[in-house]
The first five atom37 places (N, CA, C, CB, O) and aatype in JSON, in Angstrom:
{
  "aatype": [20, 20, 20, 20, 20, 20, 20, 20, 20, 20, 20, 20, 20, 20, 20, 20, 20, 20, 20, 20, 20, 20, 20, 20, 20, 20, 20, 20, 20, 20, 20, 20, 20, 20, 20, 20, 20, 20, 20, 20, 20, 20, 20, 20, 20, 20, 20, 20, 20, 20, 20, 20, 20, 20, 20, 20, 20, 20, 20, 20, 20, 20, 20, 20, 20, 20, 20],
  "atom_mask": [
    [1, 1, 1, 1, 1],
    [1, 1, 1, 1, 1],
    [1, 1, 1, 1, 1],
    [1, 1, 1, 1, 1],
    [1, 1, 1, 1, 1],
    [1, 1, 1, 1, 1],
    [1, 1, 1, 1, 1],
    [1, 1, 1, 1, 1],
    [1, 1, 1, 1, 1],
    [1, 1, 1, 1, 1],
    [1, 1, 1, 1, 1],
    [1, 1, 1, 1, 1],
    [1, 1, 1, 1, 1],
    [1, 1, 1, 1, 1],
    [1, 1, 1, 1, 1],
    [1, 1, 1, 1, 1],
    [1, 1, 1, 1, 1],
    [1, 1, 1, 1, 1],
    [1, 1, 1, 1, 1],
    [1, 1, 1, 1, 1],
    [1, 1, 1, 1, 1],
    [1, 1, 1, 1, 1],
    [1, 1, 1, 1, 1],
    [1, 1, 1, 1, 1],
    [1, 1, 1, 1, 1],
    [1, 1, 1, 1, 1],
    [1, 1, 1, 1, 1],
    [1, 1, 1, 1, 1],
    [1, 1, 1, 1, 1],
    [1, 1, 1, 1, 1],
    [1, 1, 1, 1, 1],
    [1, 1, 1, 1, 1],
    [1, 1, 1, 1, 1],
    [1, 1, 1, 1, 1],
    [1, 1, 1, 1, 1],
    [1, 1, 1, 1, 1],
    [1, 1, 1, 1, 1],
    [1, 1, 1, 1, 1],
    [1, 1, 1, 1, 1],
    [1, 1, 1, 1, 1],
    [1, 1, 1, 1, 1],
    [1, 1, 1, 1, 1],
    [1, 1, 1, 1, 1],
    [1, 1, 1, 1, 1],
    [1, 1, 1, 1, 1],
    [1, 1, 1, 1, 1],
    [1, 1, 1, 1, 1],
    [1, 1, 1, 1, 1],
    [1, 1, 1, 1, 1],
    [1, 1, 1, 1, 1],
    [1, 1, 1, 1, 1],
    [1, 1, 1, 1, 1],
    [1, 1, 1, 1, 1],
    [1, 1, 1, 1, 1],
    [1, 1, 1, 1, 1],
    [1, 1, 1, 1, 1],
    [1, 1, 1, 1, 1],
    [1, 1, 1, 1, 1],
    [1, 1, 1, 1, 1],
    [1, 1, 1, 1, 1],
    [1, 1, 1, 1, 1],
    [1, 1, 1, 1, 1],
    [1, 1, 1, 1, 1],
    [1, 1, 1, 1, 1],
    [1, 1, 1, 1, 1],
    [1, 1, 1, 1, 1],
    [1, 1, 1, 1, 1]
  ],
  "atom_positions": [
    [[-5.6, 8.62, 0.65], [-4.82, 8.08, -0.44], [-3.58, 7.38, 0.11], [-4.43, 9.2, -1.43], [-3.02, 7.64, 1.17]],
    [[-3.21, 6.31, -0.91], [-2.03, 5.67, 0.07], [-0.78, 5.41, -1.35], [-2.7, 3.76, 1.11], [-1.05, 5.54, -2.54]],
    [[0.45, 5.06, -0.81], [1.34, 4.91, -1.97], [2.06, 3.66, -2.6], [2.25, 5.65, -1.69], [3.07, 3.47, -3.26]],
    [[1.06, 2.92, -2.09], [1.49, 1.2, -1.89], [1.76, 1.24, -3.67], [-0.2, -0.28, -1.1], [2.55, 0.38, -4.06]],
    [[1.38, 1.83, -4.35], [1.78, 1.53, -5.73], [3.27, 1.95, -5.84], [0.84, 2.3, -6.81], [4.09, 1.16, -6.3]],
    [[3.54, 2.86, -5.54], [4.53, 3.68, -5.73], [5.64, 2.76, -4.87], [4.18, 5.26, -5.25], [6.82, 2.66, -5.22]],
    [[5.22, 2.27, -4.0], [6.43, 1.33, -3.25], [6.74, 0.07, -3.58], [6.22, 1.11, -1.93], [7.74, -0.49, -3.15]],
    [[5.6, -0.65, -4.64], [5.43, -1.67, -4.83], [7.03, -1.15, -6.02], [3.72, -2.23, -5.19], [8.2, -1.37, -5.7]],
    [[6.7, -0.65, -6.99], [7.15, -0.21, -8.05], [8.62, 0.49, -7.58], [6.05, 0.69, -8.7], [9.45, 0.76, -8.45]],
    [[8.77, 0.65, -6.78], [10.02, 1.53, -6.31], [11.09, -0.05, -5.73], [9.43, 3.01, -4.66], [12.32, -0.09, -5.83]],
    [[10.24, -1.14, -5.17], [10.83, -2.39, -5.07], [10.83, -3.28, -5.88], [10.53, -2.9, -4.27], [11.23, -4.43, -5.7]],
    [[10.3, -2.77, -6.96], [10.69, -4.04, -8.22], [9.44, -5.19, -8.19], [12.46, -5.06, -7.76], [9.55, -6.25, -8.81]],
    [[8.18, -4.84, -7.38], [7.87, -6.02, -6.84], [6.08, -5.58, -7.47], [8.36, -6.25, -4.87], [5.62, -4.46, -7.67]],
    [[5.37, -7.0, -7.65], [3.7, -6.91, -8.45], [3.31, -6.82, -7.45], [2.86, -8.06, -9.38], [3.91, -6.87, -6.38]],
    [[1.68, -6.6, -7.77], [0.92, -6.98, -6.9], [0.17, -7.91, -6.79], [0.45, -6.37, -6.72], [-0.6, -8.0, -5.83]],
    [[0.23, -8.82, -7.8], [-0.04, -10.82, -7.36], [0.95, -10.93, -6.04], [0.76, -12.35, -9.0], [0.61, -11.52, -5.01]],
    [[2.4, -10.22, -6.25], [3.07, -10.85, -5.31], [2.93, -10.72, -3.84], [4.13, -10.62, -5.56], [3.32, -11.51, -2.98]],
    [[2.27, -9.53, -3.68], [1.69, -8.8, -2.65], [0.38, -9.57, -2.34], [1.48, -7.28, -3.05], [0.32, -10.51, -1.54]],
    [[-0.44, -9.2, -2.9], [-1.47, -10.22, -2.71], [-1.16, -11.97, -2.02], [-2.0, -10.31, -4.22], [-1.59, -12.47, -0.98]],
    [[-0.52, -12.37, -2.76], [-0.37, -13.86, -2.52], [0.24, -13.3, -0.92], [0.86, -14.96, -3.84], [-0.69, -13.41, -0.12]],
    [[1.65, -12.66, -0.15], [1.63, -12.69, 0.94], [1.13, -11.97, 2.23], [2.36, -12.81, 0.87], [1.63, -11.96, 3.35]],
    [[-0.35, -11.17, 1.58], [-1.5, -11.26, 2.49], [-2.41, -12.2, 2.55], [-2.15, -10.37, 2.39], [-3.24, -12.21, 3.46]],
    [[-2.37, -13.16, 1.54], [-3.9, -13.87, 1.53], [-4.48, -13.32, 1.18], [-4.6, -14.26, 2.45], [-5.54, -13.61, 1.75]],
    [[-4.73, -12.3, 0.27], [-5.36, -11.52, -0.01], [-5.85, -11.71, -1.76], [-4.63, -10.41, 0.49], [-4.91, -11.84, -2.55]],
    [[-7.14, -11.73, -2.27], [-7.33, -11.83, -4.09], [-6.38, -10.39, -4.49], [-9.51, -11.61, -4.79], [-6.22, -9.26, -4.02]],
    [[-5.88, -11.15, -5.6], [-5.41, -9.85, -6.28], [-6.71, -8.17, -6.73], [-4.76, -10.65, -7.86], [-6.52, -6.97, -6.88]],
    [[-7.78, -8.97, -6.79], [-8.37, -7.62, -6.54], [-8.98, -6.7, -5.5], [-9.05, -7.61, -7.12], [-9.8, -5.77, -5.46]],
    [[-8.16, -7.43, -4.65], [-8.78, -6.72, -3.17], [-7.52, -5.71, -3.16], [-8.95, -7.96, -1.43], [-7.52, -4.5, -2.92]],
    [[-6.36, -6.6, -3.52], [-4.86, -5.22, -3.57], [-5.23, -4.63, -4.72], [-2.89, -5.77, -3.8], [-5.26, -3.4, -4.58]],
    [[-5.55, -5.01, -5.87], [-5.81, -3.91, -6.64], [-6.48, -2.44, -6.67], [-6.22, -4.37, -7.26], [-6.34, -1.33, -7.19]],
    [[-7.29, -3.16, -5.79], [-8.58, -1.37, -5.54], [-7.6, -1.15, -4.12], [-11.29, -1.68, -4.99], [-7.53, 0.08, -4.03]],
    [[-6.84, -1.74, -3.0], [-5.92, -0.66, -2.7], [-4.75, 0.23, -3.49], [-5.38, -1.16, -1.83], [-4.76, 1.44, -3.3]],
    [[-4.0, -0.21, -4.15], [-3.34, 0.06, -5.22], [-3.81, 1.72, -6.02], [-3.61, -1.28, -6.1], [-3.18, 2.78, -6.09]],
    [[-5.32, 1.26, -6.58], [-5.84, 2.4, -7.22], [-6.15, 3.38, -6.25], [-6.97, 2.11, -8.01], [-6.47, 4.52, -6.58]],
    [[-6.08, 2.95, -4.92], [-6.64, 3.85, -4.37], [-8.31, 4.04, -4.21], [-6.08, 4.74, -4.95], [-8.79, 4.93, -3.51]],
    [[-9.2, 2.94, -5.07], [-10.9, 2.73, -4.87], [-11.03, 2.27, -3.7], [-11.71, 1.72, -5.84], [-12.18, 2.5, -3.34]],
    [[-10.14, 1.45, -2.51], [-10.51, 0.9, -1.86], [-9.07, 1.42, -0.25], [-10.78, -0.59, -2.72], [-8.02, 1.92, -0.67]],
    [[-9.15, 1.32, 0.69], [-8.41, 1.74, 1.12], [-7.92, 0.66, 2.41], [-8.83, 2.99, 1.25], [-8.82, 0.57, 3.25]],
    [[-7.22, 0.18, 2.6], [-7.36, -0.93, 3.85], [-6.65, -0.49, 4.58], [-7.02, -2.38, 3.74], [-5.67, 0.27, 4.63]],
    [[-7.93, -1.69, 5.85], [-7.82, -1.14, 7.43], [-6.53, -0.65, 7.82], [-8.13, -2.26, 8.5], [-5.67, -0.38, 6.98]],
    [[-6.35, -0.53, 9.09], [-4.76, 0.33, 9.79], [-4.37, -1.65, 9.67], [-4.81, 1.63, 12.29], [-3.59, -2.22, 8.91]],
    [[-5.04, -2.07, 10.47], [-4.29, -3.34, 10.65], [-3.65, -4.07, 9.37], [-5.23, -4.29, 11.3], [-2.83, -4.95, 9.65]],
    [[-3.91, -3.85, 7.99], [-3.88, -4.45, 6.71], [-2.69, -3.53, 6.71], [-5.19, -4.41, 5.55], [-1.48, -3.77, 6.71]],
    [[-3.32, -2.49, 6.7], [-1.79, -1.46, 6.37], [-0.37, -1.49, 7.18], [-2.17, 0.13, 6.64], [0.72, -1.11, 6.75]],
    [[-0.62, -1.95, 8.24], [0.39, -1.74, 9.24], [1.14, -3.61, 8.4], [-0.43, -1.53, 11.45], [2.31, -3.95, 8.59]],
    [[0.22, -4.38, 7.65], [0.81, -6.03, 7.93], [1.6, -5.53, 6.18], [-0.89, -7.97, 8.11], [2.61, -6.14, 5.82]],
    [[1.05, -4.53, 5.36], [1.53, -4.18, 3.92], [3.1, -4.09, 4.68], [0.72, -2.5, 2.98], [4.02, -4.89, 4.83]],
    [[2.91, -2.97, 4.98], [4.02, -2.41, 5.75], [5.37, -3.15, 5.83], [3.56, -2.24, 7.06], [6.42, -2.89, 5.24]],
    [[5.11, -4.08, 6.65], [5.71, -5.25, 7.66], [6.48, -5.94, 6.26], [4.28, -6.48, 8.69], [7.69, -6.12, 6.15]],
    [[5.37, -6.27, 5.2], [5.37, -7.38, 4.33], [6.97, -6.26, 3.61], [3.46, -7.81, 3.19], [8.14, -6.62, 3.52]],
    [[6.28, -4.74, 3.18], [7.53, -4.03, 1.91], [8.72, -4.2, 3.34], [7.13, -1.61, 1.04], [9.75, -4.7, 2.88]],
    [[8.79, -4.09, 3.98], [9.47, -3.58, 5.12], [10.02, -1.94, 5.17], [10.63, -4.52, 5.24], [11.2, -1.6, 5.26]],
    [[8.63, -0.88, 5.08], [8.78, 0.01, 5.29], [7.93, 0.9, 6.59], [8.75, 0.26, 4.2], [7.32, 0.25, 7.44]],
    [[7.94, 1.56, 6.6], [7.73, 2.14, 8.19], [6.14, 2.76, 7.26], [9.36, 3.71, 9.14], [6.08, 2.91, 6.04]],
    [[5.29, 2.97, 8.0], [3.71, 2.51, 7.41], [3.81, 4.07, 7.26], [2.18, 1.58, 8.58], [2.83, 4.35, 6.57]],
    [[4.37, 5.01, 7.49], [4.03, 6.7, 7.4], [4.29, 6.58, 5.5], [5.57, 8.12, 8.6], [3.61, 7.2, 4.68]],
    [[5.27, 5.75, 5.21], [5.47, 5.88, 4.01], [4.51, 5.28, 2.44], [6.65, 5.43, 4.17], [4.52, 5.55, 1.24]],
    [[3.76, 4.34, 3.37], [2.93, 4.6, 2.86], [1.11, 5.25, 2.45], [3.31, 4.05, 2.85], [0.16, 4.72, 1.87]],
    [[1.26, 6.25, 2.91], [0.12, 7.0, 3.29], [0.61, 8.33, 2.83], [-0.29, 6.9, 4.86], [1.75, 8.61, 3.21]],
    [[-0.07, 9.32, 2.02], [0.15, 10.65, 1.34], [-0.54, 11.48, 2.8], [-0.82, 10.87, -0.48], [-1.57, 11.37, 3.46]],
    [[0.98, 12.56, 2.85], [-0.12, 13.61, 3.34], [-1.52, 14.5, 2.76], [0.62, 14.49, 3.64], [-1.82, 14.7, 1.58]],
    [[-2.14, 14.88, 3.83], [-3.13, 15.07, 3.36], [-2.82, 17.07, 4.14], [-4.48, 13.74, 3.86], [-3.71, 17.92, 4.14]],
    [[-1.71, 17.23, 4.54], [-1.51, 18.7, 4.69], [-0.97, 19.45, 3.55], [-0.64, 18.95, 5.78], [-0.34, 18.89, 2.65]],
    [[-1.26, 20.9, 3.57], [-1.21, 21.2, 1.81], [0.22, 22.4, 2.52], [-3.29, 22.2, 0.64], [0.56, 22.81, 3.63]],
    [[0.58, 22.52, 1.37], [2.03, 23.1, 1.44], [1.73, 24.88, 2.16], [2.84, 23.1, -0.53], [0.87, 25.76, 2.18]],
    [[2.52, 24.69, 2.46], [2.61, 26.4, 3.48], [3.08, 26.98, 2.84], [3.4, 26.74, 4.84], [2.53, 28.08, 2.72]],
    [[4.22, 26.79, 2.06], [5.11, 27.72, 1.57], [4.74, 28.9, 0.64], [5.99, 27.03, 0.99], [5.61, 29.69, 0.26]]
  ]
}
């Protein structure tokens, strides 16, 4: 699962707009977005680049709480 929605939305920013600066159709970010579709490290690492956030942030852990 990844949080590209949650960052998109936390920057004020769509995902046409995202889309348009991957080259990417808006429904190829969309099913990342939902989470149906998940893109490569290299896509993720260029999302990244694009929000200008450090790529851990967008990716959910997948370790479950200890506490």
């Amino acid at each position: 699962m990844n949080r590209i929605k949650q960052v998109l939305y936390e920057q004020d920013l769509t995902q046409t707009w995202l889309a348009t600066k991957l080259g990417k159709s808006y429904n190829m970010v969309n099913s990342y977005v939902q989470n149906r579709r998940q893109p490569s490290l290299d896509v993720l690492y260029e999302i990244a680049s694009i929000l200008k956030v450090d790529v851990r942030e967008l990716l959910e852990s997948n370790k479950a709480d200890t506490k």
